[in-house]
C-alpha positions as a Python dict, from the first residue, in 0.01 Angstrom:
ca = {
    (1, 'X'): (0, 0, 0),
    (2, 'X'): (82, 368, -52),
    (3, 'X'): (228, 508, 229),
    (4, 'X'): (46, 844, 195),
    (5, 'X'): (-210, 792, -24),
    (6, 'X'): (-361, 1139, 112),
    (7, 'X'): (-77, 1349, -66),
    (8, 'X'): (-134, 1110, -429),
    (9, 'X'): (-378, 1420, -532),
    (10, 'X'): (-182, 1733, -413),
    (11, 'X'): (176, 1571, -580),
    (12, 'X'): (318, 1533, -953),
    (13, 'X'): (573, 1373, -1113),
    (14, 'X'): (852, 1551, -1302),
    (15, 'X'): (1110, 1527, -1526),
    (16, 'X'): (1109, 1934, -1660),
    (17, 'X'): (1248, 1874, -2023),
    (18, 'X'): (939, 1667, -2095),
    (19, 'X'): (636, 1880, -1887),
    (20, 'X'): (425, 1946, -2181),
    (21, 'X'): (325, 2336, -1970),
    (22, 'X'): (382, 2543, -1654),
    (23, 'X'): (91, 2380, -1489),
    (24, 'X'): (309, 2140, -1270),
    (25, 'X'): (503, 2482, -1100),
    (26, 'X'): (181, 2500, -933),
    (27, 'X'): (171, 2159, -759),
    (28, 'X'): (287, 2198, -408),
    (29, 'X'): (443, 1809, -402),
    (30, 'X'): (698, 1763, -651),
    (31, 'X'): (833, 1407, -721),
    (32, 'X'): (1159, 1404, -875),
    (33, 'X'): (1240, 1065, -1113),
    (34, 'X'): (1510, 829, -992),
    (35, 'X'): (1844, 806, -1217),
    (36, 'X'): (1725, 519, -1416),
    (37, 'X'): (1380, 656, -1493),
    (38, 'X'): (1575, 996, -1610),
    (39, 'X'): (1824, 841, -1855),
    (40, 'X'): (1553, 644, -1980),
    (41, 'X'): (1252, 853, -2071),
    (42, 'X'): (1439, 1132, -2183),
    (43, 'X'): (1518, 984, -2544),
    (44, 'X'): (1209, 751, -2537),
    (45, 'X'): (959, 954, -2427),
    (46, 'X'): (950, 1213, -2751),
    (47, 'X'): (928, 895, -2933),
    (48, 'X'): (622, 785, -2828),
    (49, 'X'): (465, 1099, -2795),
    (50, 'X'): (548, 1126, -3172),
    (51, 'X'): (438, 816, -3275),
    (52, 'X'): (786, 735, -3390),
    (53, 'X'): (806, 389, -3187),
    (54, 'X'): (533, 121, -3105),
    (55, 'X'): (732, -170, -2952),
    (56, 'X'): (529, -470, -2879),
    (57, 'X'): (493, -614, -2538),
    (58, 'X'): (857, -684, -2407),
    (59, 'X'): (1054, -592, -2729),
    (60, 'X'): (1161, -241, -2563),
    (61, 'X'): (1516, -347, -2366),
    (62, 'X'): (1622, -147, -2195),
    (63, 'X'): (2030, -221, -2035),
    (64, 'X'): (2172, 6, -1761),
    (65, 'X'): (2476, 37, -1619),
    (66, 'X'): (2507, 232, -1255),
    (67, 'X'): (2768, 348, -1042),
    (68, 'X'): (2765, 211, -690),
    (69, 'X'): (2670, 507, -554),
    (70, 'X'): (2339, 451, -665),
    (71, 'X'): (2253, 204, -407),
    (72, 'X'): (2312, 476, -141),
    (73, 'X'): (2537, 531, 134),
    (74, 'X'): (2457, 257, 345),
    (75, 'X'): (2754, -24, 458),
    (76, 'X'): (2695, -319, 277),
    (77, 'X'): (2996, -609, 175),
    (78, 'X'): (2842, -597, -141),
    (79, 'X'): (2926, -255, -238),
    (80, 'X'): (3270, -244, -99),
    (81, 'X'): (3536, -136, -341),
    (82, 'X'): (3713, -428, -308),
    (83, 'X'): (3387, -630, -405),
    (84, 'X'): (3293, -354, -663),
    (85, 'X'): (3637, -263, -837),
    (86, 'X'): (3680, -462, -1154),
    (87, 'X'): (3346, -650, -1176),
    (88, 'X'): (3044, -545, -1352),
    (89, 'X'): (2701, -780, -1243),
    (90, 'X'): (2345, -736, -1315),
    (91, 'X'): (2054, -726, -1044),
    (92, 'X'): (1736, -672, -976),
    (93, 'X'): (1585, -895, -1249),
    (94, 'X'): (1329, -956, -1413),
    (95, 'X'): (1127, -715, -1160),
    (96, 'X'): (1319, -414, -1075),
    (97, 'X'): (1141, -157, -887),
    (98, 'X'): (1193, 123, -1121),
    (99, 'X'): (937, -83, -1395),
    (100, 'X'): (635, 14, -1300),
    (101, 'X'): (731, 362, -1278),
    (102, 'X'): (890, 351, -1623),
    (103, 'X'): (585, 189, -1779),
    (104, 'X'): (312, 431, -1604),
    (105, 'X'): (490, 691, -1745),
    (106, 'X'): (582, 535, -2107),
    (107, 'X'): (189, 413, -2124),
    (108, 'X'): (107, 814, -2061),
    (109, 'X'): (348, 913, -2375),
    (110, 'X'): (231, 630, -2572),
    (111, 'X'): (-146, 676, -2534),
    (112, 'X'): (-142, 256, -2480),
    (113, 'X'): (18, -16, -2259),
    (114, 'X'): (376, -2, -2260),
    (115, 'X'): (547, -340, -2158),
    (116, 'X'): (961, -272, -2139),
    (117, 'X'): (1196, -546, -2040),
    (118, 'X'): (1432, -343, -1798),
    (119, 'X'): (1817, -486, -1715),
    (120, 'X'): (1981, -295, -1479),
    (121, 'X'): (2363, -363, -1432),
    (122, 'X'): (2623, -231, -1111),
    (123, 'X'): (2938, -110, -1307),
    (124, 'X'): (3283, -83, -1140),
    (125, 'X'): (3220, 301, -1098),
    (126, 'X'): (3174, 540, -833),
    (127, 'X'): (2909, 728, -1041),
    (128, 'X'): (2726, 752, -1319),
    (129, 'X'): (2447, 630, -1544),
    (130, 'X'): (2487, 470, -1879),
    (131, 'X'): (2171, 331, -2058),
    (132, 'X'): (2129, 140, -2429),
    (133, 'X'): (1770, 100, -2550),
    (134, 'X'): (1673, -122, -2814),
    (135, 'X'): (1355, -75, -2976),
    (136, 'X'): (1227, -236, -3298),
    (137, 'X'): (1133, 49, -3551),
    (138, 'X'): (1184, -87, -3905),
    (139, 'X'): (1230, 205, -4153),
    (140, 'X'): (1287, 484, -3897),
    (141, 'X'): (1591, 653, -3932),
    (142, 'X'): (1867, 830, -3703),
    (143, 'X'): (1776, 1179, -3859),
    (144, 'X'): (1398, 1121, -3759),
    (145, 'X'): (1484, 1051, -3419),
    (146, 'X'): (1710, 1317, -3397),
    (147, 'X'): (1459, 1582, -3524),
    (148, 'X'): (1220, 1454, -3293),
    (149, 'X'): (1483, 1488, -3000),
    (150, 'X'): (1605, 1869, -3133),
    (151, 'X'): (1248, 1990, -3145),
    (152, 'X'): (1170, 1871, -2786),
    (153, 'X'): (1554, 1996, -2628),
    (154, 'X'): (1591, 2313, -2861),
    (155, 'X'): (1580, 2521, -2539),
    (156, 'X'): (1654, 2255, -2264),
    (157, 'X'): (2044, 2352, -2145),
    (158, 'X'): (2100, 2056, -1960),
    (159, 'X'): (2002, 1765, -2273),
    (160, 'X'): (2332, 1696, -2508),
    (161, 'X'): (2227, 1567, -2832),
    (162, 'X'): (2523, 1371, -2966),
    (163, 'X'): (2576, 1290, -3380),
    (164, 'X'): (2441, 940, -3486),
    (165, 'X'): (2794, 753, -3411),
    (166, 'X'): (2895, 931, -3125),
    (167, 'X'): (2806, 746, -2802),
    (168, 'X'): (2768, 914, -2458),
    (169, 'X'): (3024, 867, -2199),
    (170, 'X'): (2948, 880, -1828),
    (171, 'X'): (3313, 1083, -1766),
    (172, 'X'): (3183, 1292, -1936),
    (173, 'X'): (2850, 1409, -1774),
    (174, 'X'): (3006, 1330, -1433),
    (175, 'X'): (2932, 1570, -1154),
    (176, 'X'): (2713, 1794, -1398),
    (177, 'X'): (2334, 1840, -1465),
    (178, 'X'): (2348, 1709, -1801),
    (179, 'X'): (2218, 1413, -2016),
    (180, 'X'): (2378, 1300, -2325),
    (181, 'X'): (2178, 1113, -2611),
    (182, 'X'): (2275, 922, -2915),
    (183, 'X'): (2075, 687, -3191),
    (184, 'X'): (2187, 481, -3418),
    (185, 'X'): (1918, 275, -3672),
    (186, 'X'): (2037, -68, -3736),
    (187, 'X'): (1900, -184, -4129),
    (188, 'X'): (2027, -539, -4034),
    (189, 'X'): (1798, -567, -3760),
    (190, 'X'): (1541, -318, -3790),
    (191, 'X'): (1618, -157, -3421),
    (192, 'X'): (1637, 161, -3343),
    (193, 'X'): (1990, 148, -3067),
    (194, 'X'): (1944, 479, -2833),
    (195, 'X'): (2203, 566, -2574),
    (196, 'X'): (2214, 781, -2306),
    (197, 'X'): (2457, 870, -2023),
    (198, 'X'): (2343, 1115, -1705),
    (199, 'X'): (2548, 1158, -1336),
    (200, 'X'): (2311, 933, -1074),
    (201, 'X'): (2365, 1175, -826),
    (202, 'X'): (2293, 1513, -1017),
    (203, 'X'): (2061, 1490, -1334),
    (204, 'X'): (1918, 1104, -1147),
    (205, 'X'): (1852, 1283, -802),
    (206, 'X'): (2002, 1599, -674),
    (207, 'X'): (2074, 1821, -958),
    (208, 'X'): (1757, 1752, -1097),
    (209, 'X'): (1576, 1829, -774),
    (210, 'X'): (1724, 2221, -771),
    (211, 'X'): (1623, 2232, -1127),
    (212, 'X'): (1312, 2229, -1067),
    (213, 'X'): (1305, 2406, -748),
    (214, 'X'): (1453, 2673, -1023),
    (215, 'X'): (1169, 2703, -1213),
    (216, 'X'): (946, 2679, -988),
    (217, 'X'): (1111, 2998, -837),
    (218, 'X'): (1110, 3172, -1124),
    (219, 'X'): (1521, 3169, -1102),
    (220, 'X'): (1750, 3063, -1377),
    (221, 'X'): (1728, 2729, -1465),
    (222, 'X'): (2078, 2641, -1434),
    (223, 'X'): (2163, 2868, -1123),
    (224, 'X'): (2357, 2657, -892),
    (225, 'X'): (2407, 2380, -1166),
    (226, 'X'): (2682, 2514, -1403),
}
């Protein structure tokens, strides 16, 4: 159960690049997305509001590598850098808890059920997200995914948009605000491969979380975030 179902009314769930208006500044409850959710929707969400992608059940994979940082501070053995240093494993599966909180919102783009097949990895890294997406999309192209991407971003200064080919690096968004995206359509297969790279602990949590308190303010977007 909900722990506060009371507050489900008065709250709202944002990720600012994609708010469709200003009505969520009004909202007195803000929910800000974890780091997974983040380096995921931002490429795929313009992509199903655009009708560009309509992956059947399952056929949206989605593989993530994360720093250890984002299992918290706590003081586990497993997260140790002598357990963590050198070794890459995945977790979590099939079920992580970040699924049905990627689907709600993918469903909402998508105007239909959206069924994704979510692998999260913990990479030998202190921080950082990186995500590849495969999607099935015979016939649509890098450029089409890119002008979907530049339309939605044009004024967003914290979403990179990388050339077709280039592939985002987690050193290089580290301790920043920023996401980087990339595509790449694969005629051999028919996928569409979309990558993305964000900082766990800024653009997945904290840095995100003073963005919007930014425009909620009315202050600069990036104040405190350059």
């Amino acid at each position: 159960p909900h722990p506060a179902p009371e507050l489900i009314p008065q709250s709202r769930y944002v990720i600012p690049e994609l708010e469709l208006n200003d009505t969520w500044k009004k909202v007195p409850l803000i929910a800000c997305p974890g780091c997974y959710p983040t380096s995921i929707q931002l490429p795929i969400t313009p992509l199903l509001r655009a009708g560009l992608i309509k992956p059947e059940p399952g056929r949206l994979v989605i593989n993530s590598l994360s720093g250890v940082s984002g299992a918290g501070k706590k003081a586990e053995v497993a997260y140790l850098f002598c357990e963590r240093d050198g070794s890459a494993k995945a977790y979590g599966l099939p079920n992580h808890r970040h699924v049905a909180e990627i689907e709600e919102n993918f469903a909402a783009a998508a105007g239909q059920p959206v069924v994704v097949q979510f692998n999260p990895h913990l990479a030998p890294m202190h921080r950082g997200i990186a995500t590849t997406i495969t999607v099935p999309a015979v016939g649509v192209t890098a450029v089409q995914v890119e002008a979907v991407w530049q339309t939605v971003y044009k004024k967003s200064p914290f979403v990179q948009l990388l050339r077709s080919g280039d592939f985002p690096d987690t050193a290089h968004v580290a301790n920043s605000n920023h996401a980087a995206l990339s595509v790449v359509a694969d005629v051999r297969t028919g996928n569409l491969v979309i990558t993305s790279a964000i900082d766990n602990l800024l653009k997945g949590a904290g840095g995100q979380a003073v963005q919007i308190l930014n425009l909620i303010q009315g202050w600069e977007e990036a104040e405190g975030l350059r």
